[in-house]
N, CA, C and O atoms as a Maestro MAE file, in Angstrom:
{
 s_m_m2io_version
 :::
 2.0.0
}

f_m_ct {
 s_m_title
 :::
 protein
 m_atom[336] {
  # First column is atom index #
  i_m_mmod_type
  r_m_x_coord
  r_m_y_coord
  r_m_z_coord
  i_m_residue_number
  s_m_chain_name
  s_m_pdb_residue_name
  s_m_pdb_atom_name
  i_m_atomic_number
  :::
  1 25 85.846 67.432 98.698 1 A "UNK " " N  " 7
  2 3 85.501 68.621 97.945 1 A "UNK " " CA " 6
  3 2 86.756 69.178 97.316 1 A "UNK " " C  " 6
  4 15 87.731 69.329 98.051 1 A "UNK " " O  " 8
  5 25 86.855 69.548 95.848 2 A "UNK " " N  " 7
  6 3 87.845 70.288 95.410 2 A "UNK " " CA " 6
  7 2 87.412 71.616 94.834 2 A "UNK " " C  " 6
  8 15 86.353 71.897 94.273 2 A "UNK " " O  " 8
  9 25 88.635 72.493 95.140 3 A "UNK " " N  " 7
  10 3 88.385 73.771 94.679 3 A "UNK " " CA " 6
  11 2 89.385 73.911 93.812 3 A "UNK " " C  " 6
  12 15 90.570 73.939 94.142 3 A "UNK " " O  " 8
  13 25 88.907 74.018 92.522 4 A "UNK " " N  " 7
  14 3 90.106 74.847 91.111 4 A "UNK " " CA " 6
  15 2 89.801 75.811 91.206 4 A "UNK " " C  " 6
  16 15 88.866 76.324 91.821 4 A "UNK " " O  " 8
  17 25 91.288 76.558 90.023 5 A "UNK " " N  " 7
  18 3 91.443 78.098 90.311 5 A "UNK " " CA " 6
  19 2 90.277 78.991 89.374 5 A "UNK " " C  " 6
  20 15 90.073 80.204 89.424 5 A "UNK " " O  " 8
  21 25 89.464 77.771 88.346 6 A "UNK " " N  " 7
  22 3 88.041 78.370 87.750 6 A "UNK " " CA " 6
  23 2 87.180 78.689 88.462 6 A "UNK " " C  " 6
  24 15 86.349 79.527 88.112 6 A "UNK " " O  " 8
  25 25 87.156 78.000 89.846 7 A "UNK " " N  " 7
  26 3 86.024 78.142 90.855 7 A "UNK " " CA " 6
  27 2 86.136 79.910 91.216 7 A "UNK " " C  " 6
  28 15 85.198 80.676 91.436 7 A "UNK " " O  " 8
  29 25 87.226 80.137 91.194 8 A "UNK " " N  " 7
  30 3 87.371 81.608 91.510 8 A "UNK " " CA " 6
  31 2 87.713 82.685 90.441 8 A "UNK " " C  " 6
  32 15 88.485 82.565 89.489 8 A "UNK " " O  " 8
  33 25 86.972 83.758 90.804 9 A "UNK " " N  " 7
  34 3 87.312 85.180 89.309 9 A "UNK " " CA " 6
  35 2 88.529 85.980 90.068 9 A "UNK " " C  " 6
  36 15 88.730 85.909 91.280 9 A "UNK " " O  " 8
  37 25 89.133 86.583 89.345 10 A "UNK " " N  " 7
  38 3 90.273 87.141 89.811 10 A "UNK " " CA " 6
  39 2 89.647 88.632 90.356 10 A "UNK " " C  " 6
  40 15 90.486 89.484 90.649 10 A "UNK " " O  " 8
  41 25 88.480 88.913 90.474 11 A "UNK " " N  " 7
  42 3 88.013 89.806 91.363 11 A "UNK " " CA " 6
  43 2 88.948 89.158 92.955 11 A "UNK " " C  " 6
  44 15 89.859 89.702 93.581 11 A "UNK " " O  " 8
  45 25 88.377 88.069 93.152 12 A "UNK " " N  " 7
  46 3 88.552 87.437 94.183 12 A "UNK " " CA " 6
  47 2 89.712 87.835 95.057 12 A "UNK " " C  " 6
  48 15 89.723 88.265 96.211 12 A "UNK " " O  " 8
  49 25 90.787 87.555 94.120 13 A "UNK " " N  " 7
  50 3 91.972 87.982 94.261 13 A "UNK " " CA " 6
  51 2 92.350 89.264 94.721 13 A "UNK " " C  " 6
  52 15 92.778 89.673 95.800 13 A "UNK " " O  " 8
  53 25 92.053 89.863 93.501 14 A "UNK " " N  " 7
  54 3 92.744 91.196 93.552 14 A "UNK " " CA " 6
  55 2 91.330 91.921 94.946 14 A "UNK " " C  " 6
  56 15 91.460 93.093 95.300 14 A "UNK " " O  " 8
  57 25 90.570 91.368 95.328 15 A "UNK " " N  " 7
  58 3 90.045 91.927 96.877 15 A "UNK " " CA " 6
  59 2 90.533 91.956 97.545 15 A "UNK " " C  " 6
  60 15 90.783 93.007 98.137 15 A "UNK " " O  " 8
  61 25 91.142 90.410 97.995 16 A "UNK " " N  " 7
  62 3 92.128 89.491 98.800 16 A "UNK " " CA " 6
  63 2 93.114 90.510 99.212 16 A "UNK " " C  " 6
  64 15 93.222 91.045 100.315 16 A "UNK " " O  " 8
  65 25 93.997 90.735 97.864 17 A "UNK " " N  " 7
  66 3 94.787 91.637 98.161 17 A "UNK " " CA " 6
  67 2 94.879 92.592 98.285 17 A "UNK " " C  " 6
  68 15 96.041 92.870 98.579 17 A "UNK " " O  " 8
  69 25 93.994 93.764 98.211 18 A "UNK " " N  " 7
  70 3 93.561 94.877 98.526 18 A "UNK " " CA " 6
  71 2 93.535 95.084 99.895 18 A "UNK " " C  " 6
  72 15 94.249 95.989 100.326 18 A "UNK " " O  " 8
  73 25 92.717 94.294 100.842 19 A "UNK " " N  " 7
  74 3 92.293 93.848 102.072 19 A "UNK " " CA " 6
  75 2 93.770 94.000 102.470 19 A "UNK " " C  " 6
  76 15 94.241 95.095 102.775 19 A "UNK " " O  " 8
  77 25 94.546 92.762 102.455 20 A "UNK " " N  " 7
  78 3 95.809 92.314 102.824 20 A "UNK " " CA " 6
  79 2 96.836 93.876 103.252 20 A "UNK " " C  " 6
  80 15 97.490 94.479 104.103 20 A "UNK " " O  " 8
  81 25 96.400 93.852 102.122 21 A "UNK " " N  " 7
  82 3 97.446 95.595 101.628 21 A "UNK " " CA " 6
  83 2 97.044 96.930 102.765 21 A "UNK " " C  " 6
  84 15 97.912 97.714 103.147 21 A "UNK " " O  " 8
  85 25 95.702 97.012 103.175 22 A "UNK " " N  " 7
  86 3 95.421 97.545 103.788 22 A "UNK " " CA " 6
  87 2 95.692 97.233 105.710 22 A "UNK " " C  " 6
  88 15 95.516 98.053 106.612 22 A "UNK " " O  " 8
  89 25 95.878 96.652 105.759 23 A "UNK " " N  " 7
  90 3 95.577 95.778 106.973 23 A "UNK " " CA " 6
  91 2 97.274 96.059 107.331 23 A "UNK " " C  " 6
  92 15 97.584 96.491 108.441 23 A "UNK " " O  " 8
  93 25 98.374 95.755 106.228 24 A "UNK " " N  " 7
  94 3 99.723 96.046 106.382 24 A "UNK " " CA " 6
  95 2 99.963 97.007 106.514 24 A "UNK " " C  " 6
  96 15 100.834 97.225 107.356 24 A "UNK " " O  " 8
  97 25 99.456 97.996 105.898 25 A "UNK " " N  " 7
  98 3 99.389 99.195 105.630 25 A "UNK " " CA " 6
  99 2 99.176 100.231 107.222 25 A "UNK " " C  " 6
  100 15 99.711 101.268 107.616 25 A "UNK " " O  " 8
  101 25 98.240 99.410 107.735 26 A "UNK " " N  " 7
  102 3 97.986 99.708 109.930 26 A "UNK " " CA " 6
  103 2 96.251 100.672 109.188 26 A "UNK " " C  " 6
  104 15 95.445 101.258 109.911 26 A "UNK " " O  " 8
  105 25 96.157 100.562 107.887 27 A "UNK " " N  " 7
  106 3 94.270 100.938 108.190 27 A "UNK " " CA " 6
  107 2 94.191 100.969 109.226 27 A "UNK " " C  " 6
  108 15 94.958 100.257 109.875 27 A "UNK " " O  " 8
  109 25 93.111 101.905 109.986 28 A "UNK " " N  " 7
  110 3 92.209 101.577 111.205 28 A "UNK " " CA " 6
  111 2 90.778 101.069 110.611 28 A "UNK " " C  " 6
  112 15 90.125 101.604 109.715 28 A "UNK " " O  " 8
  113 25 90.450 99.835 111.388 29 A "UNK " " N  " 7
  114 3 89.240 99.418 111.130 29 A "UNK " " CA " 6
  115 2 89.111 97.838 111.892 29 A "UNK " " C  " 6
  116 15 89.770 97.289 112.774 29 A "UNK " " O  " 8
  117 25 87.847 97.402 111.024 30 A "UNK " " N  " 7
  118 3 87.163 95.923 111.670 30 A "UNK " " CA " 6
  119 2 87.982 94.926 111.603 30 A "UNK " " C  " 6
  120 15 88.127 93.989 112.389 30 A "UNK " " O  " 8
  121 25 88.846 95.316 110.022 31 A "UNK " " N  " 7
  122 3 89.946 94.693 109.482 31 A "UNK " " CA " 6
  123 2 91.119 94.670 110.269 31 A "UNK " " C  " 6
  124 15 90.808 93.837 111.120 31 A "UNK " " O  " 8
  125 25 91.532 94.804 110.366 32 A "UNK " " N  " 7
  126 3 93.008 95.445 111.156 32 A "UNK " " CA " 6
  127 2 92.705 94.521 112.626 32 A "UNK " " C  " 6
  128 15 93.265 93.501 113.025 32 A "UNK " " O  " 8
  129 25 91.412 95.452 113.328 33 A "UNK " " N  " 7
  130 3 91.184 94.411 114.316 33 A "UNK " " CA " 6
  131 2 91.250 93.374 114.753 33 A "UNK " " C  " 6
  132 15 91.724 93.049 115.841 33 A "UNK " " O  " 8
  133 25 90.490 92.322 113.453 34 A "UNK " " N  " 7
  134 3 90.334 91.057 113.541 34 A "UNK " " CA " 6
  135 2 92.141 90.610 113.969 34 A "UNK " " C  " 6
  136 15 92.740 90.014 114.864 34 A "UNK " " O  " 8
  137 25 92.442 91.315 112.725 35 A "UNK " " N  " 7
  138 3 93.951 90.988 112.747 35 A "UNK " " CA " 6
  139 2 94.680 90.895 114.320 35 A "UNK " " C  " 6
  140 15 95.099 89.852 114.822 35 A "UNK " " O  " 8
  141 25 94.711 92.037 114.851 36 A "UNK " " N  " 7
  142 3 95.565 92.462 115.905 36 A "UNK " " CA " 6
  143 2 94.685 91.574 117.200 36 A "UNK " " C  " 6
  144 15 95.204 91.708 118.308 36 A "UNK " " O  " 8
  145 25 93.922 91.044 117.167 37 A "UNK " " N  " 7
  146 3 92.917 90.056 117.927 37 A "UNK " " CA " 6
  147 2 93.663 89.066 117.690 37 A "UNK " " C  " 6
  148 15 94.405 88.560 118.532 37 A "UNK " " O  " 8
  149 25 93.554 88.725 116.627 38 A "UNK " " N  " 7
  150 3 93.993 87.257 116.609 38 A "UNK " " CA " 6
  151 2 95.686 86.950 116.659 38 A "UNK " " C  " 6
  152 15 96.109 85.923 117.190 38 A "UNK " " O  " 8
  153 25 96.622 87.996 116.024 39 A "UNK " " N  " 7
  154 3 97.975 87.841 115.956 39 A "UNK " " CA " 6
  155 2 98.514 87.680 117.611 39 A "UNK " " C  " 6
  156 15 99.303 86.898 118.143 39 A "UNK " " O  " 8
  157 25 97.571 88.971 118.202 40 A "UNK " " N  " 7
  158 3 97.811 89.413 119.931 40 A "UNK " " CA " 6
  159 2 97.935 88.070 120.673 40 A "UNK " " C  " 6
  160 15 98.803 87.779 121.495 40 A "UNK " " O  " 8
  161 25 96.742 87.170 120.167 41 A "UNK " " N  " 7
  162 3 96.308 85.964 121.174 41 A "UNK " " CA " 6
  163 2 97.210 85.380 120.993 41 A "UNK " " C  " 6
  164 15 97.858 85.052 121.987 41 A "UNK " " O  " 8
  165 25 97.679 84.978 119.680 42 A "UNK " " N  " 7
  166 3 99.330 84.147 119.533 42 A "UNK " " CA " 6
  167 2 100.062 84.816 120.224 42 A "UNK " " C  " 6
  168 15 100.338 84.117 121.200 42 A "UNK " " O  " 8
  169 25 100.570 85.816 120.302 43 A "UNK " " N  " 7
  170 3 101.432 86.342 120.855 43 A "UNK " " CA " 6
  171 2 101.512 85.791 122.435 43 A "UNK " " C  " 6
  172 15 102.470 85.252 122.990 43 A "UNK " " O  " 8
  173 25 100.268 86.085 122.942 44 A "UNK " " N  " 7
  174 3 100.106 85.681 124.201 44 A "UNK " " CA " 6
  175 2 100.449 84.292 124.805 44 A "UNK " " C  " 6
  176 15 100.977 84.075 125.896 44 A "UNK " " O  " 8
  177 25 100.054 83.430 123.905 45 A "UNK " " N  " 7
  178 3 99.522 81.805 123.831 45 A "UNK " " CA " 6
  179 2 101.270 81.998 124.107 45 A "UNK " " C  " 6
  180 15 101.559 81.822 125.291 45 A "UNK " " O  " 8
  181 25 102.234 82.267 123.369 46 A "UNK " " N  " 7
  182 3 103.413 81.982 123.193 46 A "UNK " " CA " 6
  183 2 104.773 82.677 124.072 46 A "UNK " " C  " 6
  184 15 105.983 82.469 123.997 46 A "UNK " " O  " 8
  185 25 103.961 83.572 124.905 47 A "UNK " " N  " 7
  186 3 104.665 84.336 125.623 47 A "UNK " " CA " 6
  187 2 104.542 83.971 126.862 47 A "UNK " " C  " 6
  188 15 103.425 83.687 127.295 47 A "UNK " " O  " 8
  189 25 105.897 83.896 127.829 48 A "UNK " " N  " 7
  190 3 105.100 83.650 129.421 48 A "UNK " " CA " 6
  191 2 105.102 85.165 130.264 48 A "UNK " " C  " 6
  192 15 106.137 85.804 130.450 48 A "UNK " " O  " 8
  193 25 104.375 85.401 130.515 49 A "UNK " " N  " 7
  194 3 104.386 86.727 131.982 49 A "UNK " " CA " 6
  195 2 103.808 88.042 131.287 49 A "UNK " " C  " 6
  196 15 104.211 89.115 131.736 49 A "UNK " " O  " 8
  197 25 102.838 88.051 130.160 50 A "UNK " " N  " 7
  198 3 102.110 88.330 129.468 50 A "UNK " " CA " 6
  199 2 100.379 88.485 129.512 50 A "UNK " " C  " 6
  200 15 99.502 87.638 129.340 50 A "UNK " " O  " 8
  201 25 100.326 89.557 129.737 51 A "UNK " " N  " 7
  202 3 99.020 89.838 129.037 51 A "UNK " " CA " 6
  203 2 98.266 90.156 128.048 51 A "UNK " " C  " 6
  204 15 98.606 91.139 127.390 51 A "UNK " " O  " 8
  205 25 97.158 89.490 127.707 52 A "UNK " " N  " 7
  206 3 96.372 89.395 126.378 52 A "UNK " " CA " 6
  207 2 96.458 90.907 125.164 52 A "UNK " " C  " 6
  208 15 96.583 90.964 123.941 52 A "UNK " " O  " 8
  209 25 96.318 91.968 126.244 53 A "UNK " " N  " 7
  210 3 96.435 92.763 125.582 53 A "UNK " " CA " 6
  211 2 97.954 93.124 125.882 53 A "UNK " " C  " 6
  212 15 97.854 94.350 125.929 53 A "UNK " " O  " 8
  213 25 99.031 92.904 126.069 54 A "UNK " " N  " 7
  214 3 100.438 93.041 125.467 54 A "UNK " " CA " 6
  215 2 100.800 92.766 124.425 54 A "UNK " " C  " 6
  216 15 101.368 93.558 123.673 54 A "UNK " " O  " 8
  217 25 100.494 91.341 124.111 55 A "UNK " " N  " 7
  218 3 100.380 90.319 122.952 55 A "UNK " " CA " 6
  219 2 99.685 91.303 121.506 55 A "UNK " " C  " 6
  220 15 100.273 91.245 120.427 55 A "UNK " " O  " 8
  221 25 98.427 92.150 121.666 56 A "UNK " " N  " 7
  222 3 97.653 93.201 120.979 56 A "UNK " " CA " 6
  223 2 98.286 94.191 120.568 56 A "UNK " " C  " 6
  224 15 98.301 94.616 119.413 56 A "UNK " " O  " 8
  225 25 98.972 94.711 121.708 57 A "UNK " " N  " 7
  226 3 99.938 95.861 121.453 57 A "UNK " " CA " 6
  227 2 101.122 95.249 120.747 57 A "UNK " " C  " 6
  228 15 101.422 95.901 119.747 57 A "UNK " " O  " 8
  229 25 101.761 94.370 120.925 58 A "UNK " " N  " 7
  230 3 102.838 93.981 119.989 58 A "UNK " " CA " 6
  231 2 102.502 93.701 118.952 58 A "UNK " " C  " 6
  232 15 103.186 94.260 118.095 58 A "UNK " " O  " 8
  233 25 101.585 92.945 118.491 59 A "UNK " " N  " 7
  234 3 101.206 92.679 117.052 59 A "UNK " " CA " 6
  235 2 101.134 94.267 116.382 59 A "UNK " " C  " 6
  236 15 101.988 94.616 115.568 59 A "UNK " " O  " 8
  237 25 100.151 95.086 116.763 60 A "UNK " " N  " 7
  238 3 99.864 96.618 116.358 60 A "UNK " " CA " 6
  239 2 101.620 97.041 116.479 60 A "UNK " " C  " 6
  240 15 101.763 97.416 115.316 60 A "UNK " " O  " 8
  241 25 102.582 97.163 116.921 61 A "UNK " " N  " 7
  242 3 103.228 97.552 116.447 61 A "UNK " " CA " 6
  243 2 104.260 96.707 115.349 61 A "UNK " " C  " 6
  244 15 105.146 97.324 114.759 61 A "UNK " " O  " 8
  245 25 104.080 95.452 115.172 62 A "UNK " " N  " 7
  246 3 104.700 95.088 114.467 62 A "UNK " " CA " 6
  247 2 104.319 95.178 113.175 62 A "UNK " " C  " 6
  248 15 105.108 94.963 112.255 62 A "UNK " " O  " 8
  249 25 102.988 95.525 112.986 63 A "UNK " " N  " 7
  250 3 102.678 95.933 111.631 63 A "UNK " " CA " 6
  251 2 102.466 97.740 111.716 63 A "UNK " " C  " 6
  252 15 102.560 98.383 110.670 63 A "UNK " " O  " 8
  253 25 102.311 98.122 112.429 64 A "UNK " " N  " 7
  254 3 102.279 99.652 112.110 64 A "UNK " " CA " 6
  255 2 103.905 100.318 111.985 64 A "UNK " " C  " 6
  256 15 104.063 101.447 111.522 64 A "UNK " " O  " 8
  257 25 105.058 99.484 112.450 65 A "UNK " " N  " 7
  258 3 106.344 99.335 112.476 65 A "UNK " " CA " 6
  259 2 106.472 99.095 110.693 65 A "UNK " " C  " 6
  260 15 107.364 99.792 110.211 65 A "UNK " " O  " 8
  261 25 105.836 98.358 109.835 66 A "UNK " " N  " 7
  262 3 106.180 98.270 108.772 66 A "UNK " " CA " 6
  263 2 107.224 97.072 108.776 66 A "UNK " " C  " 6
  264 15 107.999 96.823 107.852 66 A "UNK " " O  " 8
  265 25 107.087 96.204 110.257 67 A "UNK " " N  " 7
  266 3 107.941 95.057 110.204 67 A "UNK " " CA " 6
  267 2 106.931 93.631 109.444 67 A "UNK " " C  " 6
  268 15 107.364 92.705 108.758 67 A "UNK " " O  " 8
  269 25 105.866 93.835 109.766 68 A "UNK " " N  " 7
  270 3 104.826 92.815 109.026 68 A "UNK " " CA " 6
  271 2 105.155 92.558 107.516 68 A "UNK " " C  " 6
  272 15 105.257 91.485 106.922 68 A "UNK " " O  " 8
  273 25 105.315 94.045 106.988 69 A "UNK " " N  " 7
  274 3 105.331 94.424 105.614 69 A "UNK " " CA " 6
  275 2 106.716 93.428 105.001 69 A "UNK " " C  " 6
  276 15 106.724 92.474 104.222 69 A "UNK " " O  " 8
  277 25 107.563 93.966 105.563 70 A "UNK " " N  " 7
  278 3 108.824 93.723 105.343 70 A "UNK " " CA " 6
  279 2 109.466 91.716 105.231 70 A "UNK " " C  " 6
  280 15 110.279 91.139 104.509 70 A "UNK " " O  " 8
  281 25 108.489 91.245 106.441 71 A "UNK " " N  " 7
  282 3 108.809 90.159 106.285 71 A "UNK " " CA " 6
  283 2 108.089 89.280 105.173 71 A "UNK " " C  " 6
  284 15 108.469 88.167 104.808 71 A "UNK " " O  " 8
  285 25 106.866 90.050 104.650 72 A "UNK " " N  " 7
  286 3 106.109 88.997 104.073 72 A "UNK " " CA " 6
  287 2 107.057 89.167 102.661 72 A "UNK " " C  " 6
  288 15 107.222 88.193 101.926 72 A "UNK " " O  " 8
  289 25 107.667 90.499 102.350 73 A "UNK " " N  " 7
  290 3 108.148 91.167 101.055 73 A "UNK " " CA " 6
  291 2 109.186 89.515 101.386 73 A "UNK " " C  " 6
  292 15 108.813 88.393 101.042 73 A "UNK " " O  " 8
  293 25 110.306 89.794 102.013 74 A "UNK " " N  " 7
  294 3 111.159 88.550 102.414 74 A "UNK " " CA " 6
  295 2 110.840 87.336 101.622 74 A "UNK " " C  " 6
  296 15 111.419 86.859 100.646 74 A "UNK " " O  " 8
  297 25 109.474 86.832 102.456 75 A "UNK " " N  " 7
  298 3 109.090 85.618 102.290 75 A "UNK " " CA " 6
  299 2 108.525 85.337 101.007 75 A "UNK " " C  " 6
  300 15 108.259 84.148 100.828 75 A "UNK " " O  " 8
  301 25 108.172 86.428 99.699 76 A "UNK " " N  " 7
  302 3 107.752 86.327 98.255 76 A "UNK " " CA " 6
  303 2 108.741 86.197 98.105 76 A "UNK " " C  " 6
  304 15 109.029 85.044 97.785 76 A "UNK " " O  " 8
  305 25 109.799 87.083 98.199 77 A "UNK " " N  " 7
  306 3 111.387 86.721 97.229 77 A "UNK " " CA " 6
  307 2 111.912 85.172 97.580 77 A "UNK " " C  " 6
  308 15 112.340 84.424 96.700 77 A "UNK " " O  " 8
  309 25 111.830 84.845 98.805 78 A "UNK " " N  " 7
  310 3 112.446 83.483 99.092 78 A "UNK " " CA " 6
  311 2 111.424 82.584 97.947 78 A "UNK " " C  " 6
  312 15 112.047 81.943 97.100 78 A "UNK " " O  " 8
  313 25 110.154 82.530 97.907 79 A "UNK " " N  " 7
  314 3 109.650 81.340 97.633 79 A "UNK " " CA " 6
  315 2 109.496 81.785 96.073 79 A "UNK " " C  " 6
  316 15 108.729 81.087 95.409 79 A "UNK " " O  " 8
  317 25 109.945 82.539 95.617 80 A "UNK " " N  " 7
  318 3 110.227 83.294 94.193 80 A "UNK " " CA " 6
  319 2 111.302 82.375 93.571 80 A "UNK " " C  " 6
  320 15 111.089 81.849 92.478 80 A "UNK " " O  " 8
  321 25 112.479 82.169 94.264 81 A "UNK " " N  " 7
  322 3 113.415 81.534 94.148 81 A "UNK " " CA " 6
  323 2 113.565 79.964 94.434 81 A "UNK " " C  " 6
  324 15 114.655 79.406 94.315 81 A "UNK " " O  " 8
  325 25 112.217 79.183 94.879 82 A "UNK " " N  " 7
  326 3 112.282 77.841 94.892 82 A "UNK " " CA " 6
  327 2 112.205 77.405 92.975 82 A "UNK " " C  " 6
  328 15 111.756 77.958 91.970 82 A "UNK " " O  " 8
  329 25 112.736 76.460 93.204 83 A "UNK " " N  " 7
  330 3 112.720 76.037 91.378 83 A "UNK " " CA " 6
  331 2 111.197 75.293 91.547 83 A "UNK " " C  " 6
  332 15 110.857 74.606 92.510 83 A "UNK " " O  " 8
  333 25 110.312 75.638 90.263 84 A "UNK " " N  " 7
  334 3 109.069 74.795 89.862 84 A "UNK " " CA " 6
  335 2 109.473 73.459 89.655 84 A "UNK " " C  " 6
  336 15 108.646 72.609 89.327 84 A "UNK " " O  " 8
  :::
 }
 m_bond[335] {
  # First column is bond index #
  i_m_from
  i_m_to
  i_m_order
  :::
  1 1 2 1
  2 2 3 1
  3 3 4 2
  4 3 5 1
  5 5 6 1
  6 6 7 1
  7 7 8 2
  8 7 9 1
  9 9 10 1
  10 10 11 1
  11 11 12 2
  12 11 13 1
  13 13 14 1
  14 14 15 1
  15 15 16 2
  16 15 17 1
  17 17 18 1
  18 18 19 1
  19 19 20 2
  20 19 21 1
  21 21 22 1
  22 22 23 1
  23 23 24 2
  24 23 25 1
  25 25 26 1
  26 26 27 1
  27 27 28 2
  28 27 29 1
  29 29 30 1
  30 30 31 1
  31 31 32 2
  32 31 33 1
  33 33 34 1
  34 34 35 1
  35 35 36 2
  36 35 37 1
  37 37 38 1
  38 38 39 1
  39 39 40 2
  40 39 41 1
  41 41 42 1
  42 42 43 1
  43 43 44 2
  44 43 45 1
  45 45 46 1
  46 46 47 1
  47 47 48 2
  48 47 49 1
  49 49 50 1
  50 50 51 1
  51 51 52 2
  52 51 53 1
  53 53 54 1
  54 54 55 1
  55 55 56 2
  56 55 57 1
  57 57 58 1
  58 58 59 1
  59 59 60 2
  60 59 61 1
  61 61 62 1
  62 62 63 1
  63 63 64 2
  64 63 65 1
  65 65 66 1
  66 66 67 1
  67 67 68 2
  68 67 69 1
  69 69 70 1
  70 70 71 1
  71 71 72 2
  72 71 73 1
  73 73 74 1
  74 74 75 1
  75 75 76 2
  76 75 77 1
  77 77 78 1
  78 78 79 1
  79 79 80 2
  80 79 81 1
  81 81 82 1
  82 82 83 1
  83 83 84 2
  84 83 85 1
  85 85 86 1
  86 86 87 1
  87 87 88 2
  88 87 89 1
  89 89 90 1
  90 90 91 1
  91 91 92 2
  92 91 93 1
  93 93 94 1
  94 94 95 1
  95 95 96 2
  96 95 97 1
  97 97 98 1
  98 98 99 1
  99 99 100 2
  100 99 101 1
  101 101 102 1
  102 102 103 1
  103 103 104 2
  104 103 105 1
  105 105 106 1
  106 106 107 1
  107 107 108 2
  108 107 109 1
  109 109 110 1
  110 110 111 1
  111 111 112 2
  112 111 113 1
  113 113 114 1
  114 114 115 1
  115 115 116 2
  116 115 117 1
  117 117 118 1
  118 118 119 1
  119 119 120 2
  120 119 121 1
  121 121 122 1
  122 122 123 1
  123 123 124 2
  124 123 125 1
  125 125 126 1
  126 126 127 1
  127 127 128 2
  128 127 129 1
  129 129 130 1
  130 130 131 1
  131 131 132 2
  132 131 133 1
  133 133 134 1
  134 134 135 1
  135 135 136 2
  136 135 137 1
  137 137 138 1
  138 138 139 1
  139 139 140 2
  140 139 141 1
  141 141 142 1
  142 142 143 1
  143 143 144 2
  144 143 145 1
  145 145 146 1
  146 146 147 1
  147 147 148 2
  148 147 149 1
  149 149 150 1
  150 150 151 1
  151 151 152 2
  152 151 153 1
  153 153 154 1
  154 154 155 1
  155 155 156 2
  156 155 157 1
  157 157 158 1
  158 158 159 1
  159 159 160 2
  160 159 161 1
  161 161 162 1
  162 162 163 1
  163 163 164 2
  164 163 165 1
  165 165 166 1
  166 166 167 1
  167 167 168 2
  168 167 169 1
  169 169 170 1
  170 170 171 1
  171 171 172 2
  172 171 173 1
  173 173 174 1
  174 174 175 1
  175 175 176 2
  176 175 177 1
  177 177 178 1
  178 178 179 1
  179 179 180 2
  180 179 181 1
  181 181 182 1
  182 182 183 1
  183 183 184 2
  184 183 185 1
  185 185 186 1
  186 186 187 1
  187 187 188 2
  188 187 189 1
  189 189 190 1
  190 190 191 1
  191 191 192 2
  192 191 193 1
  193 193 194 1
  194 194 195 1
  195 195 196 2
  196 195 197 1
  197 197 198 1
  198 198 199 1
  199 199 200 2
  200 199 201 1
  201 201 202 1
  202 202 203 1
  203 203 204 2
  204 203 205 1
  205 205 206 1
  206 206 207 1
  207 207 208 2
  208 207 209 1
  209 209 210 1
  210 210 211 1
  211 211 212 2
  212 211 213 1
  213 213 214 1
  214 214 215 1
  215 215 216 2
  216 215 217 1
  217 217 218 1
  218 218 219 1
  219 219 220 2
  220 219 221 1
  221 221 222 1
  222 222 223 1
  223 223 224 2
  224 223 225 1
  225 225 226 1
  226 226 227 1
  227 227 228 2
  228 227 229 1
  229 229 230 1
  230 230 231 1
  231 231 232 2
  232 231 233 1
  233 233 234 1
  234 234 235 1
  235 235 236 2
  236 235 237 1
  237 237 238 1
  238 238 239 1
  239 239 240 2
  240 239 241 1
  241 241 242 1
  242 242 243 1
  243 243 244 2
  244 243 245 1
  245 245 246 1
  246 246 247 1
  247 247 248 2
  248 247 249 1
  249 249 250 1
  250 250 251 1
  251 251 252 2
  252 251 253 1
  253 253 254 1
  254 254 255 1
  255 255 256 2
  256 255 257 1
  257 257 258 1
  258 258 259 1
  259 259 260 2
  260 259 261 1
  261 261 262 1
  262 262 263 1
  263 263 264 2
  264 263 265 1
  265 265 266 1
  266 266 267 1
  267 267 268 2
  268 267 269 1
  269 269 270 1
  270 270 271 1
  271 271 272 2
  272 271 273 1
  273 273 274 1
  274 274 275 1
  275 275 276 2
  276 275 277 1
  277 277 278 1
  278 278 279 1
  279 279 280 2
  280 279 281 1
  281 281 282 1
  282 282 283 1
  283 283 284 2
  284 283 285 1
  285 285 286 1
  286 286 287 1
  287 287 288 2
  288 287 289 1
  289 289 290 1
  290 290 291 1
  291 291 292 2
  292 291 293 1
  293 293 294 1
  294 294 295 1
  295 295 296 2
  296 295 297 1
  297 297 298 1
  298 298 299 1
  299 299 300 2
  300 299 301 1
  301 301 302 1
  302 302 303 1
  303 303 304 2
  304 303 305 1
  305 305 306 1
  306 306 307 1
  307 307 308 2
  308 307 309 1
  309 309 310 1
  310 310 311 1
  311 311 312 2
  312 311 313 1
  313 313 314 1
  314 314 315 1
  315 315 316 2
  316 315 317 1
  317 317 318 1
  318 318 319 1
  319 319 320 2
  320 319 321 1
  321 321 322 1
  322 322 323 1
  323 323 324 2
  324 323 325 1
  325 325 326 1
  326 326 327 1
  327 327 328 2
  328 327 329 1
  329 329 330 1
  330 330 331 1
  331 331 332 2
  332 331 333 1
  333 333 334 1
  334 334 335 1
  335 335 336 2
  :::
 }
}
């Protein structure tokens, strides 16, 4: 199966990122949740002497910290700067 970028309207997008934006941002919601669910469990998976919800709480502060924000800003400028 292939997906081109016709397959998608730039509604798409600019949702995508809306969402994204919010979620960095520490919104409270379903959104955010999912997030801090799933970042937490990594956290956990990767931590030893840890509990599930430690892993939860660290993720929640690493984006309500505005450290989430910061690294992804990072990671556009780096890949800004790979040559096409």
């Amino acid at each position: 199966y292939e997906i081109r970028n016709c397959d998608w309207s730039s509604d798409v997008y600019s949702s995508d990122l809306e969402i994204a934006r919010e979620i960095l941002d520490g919104r409270e919601g379903a959104k955010l949740n999912a997030v801090l669910l799933n970042a937490g469990a990594a956290i956990y998976l990767v931590s030893d002497g840890i509990m599930i919800g430690d892993g939860i709480a660290k993720a929640k502060e690493i984006i309500v910290s505005g450290k989430a924000k910061e690294k992804l800003a990072e990671f556009i400028e780096a890949s800004n700067q790979i040559p096409a």
